[in-house]
N, C-alpha and C positions, 0 to 999 in steps of 0.2 A: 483519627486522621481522616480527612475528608481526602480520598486517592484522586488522582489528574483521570484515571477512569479506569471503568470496574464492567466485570461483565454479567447481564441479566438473564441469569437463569430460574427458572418457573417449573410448577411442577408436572406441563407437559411434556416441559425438557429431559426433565428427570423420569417420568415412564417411558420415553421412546427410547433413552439408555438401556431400561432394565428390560426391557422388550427384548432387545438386542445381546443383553449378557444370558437372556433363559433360552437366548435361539441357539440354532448350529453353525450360526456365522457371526464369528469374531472378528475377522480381515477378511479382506477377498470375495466376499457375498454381495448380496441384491441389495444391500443399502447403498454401496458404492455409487452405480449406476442413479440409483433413484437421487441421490444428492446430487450428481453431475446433471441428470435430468433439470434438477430442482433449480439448478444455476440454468441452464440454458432459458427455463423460464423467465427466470427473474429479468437477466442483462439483456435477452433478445438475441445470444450468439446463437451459432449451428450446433457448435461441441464445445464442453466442459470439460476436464481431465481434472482430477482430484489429486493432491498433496501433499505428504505431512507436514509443510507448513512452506509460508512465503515463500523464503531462500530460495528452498527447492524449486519451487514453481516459477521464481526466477531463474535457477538454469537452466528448468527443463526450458524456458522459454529462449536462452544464448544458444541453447545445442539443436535447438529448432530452425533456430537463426543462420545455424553455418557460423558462428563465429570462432575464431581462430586465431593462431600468435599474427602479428603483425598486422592485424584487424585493426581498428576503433569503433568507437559508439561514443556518441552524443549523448550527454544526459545534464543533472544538476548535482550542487554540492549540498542542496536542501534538502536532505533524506537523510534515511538510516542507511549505515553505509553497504547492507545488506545489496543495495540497487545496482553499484559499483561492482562490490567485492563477485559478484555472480559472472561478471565479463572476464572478470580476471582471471578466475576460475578456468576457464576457456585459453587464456593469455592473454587475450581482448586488451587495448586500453582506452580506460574513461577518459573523454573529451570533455574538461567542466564547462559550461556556458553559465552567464549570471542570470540573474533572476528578477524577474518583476514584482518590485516589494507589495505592490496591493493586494497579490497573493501568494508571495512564495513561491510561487511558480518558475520554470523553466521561460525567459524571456525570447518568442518566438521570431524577434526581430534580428538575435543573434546568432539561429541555427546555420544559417548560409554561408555563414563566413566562419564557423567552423570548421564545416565538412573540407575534407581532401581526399584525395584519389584512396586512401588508407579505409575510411569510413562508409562502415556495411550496416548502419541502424541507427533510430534515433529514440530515446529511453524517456521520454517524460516522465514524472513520477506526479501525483495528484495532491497533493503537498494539501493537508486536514482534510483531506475529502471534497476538497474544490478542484474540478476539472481543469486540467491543462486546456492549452488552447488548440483541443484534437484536430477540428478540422484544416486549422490552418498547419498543422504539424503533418498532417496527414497529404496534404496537398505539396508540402514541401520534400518529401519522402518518394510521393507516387512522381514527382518532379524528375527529382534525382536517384532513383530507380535504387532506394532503402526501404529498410524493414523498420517497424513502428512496432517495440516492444513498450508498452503502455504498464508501469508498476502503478496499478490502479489498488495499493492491499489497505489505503486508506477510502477507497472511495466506492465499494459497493455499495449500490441505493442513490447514487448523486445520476446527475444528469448532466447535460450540456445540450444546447436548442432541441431539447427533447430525446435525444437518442442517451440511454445510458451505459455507462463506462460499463465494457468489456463487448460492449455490438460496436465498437470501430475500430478500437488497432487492430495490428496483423495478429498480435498474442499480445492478452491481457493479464498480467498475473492477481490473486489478491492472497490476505492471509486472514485467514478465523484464528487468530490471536486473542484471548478470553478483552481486551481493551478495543479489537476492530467491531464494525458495525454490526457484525454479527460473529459468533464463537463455535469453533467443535473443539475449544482447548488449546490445541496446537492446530495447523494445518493449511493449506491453501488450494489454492486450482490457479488455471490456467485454460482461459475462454479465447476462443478460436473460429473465423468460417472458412476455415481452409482446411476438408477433409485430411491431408497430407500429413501437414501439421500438427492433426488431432493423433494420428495413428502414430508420430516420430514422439508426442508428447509419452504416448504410453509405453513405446519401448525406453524412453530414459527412468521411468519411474520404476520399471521391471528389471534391473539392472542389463540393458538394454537386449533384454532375452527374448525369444517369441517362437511361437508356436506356425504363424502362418506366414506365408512370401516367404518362403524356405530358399535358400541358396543352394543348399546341398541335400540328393536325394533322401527321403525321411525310409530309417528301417524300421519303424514303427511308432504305435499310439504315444511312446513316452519321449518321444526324441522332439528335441527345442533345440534352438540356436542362439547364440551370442552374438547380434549384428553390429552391436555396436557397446563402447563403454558407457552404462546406467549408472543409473543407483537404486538404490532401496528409497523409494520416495513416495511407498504407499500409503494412503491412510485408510485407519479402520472403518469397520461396520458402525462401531460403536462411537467412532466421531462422527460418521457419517449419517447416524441417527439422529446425533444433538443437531449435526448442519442441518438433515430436512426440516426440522421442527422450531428453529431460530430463521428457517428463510419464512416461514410464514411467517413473522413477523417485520419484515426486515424493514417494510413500509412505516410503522407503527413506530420501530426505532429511529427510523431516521425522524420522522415528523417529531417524538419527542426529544432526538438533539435539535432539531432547530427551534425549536420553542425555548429552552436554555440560551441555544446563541442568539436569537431575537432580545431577551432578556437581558445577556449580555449588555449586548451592543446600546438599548435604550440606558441601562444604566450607566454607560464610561462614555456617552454619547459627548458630553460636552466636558470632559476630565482632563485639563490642560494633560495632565502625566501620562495618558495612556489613548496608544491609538490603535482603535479594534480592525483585525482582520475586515476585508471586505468581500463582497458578495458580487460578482462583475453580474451586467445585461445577460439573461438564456442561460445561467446557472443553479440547479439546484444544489449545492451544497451539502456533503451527510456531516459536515460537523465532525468527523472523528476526533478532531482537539480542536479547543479555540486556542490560536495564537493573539494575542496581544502584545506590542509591543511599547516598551516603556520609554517615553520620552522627555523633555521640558530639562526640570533642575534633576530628573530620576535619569535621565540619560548617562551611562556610564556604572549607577548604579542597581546593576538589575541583581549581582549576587548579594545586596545586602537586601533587598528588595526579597529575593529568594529565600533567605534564613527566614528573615523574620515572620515571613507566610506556613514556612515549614514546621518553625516554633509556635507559633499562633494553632497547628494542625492542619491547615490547608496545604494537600499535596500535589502542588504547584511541582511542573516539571521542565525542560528547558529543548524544543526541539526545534533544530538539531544543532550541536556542533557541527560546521561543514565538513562535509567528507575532508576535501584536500589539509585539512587542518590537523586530521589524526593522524599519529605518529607514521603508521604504516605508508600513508600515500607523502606525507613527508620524507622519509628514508628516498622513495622514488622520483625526486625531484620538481615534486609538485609545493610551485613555491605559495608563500599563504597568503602572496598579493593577489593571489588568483579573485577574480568574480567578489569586488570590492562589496556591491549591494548584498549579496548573501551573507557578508563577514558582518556587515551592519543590523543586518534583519537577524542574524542569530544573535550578535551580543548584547540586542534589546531584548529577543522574547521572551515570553512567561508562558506558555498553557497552562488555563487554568481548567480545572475539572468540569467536566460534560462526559455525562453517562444517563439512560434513560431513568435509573430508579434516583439521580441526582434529584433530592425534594427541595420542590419552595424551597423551603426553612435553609435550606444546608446551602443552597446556589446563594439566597440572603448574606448567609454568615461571610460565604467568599467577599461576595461586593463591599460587605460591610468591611469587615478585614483588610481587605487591600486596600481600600479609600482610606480607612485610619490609619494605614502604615504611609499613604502615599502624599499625606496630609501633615504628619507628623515632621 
């Protein structure tokens, strides 16, 4: 089976692990810091704060926020519903706005006429690794005096008019998922230039315990306090060794996803059946899935379309079901007429696999594959 994507690990991935399993720091040592360092380089923030993975780094980002019962936040139904479910968490609720099918994206012409006296933030998510359309989201935020939680866990290494995703929202979350642009297994962060925010991130991930801005006089070396309710949201030395040693490449992966989705797109260029994701003006793109989406006489038929890829061995995957459409936000009266373009853009797509060790030969097999199913 050729997977929708896979993560590339090398064998200096594999000695910065063992480095780290013969040292005296398992958790809680100097890889930590040097991985957060290693993101502040990359994205251009102030501060980094490490995660054991997305989710996490999405609440630490809600409880950064102040968000709370009878709150809202703005966001899209094109995610995984991990974007959503993190508000709720808090009691928050999601605002779905529809979405601009050229990319999936949060449609920023409809954020305005969401917002109401209730809503305290606005959640874009970077839907395949193509940037939202931050500045204009950010302007409409600093407008109406909201916070701009950016679910950037598809798009480190992308850009937008040159500034890269996690140096402009207020809190940027991403995840090292072994399938995201870069891997430590499980894990995420949460990029920041808002000293405050960096310091509130690290008490949620410490189950919100800390040692210093004491409340109550300290009777000694051992005494810590509980300011507030955390979690256990650390991640190791030994993820945080594979992240140093995957961020020096991170450049290298994204240039070979875009060489696959360049590939792409010339070959389904003129494929009555299939119409390829698009690449807007001042976007670089990391590719984390190519969406395609199935049109012509295949419209309607994208799950026969799916078997027969999956039968073939091509591991063709389908993202996303909209959030408001799973059972959960069903039960809570989120009807499924919500945000029509998204109900449409999901029930064509197809991701097809991009991953940097994706070879010639095997991206071939796909094209080949899918044009003979599509043809047939």
């Amino acid at each position: 089976m050729i997977p929708y994507g896979k993560q590339t690990i090398e064998d200096d991935d594999i000695d910065a692990v063992v480095r780290v399993l013969k040292s005296d720091w398992l958790t809680q040592g100097p890889k930590v810091e040097e991985f957060e360092q290693a993101l502040v380089d990359a994205v251009g923030a102030t501060h980094a704060v490490a995660f054991s993975n997305g989710m996490v780094a999405l609440m630490a980002s809600f409880f950064v926020a102040g968000l709370k019962d009878g709150d809202e936040f703005i966001t899209t139904p094109i995610t995984f519903a991990a974007t959503s479910n993190a508000g709720i968490w808090f009691g928050a609720k999601p605002v779905f706005v529809d979405i601009d099918p050229r990319t999936g994206n949060m449609d920023p012409d409809l954020i305005e006429a969401a917002i109401t006296p209730r809503t305290k933030a606005i959640v874009p998510v970077d839907y395949a690794g193509h940037p939202a359309d931050m500045m204009r989201i950010m302007d409409i935020a600093k407008k109406r005096g909201l916070i701009v939680i950016e679910d950037g866990c598809h798009a480190l290494g992308a850009t937008i008019d040159g500034k890269r995703i996690g140096s402009i929202a207020d809190l940027t979350a991403f995840s090292f998922h072994p399938v995201k642009p870069i891997t430590t297994g499980e894990g995420g962060a949460v990029t920041t230039d808002n000293q405050e925010y960096a310091e509130r991130l690290k008490l949620f991930r410490n189950h919100g315990i800390t040692k210093e801005n004491l409340k109550f006089p300290s009777p000694g070396g051992w005494y810590y306090e509980m300011q507030a309710l955390g979690v256990n949201g650390r991640l190791t030395d030994i993820q945080c060794a594979l992240g140093v040693s995957q961020l020096k490449k991170l450049d290298r992966f994204i240039e070979e996803r875009r060489a696959i989705a360049a590939r792409y797109r010339d070959a389904f260029a003129d494929d009555p059946s299939i119409e390829v994701p698009q690449e807007l003006d001042g976007v670089r793109c990391g590719w984390h899935i190519y969406p395609i989406r199935l049109r012509g006489v295949w419209a309607g038929r994208r799950a026969e379309a799916f078997k027969k890829l999956r039968e073939a061995g091509i591991g063709v995957q389908v993202h996303y079901i909209p959030v408001h459409h799973l059972p959960f936000y069903a039960e809570r009266g989120y009807a499924a007429s919500l945000c029509p373009k998204a109900v449409a853009y999901s029930d064509a797509e197809l991701s097809l696999p991009v991953y940097p060790t994706l070879s010639a030969e095997d991206q071939q097999t796909v094209i080949a594959t899918l044009k003979d199913i599509l043809t047939t």
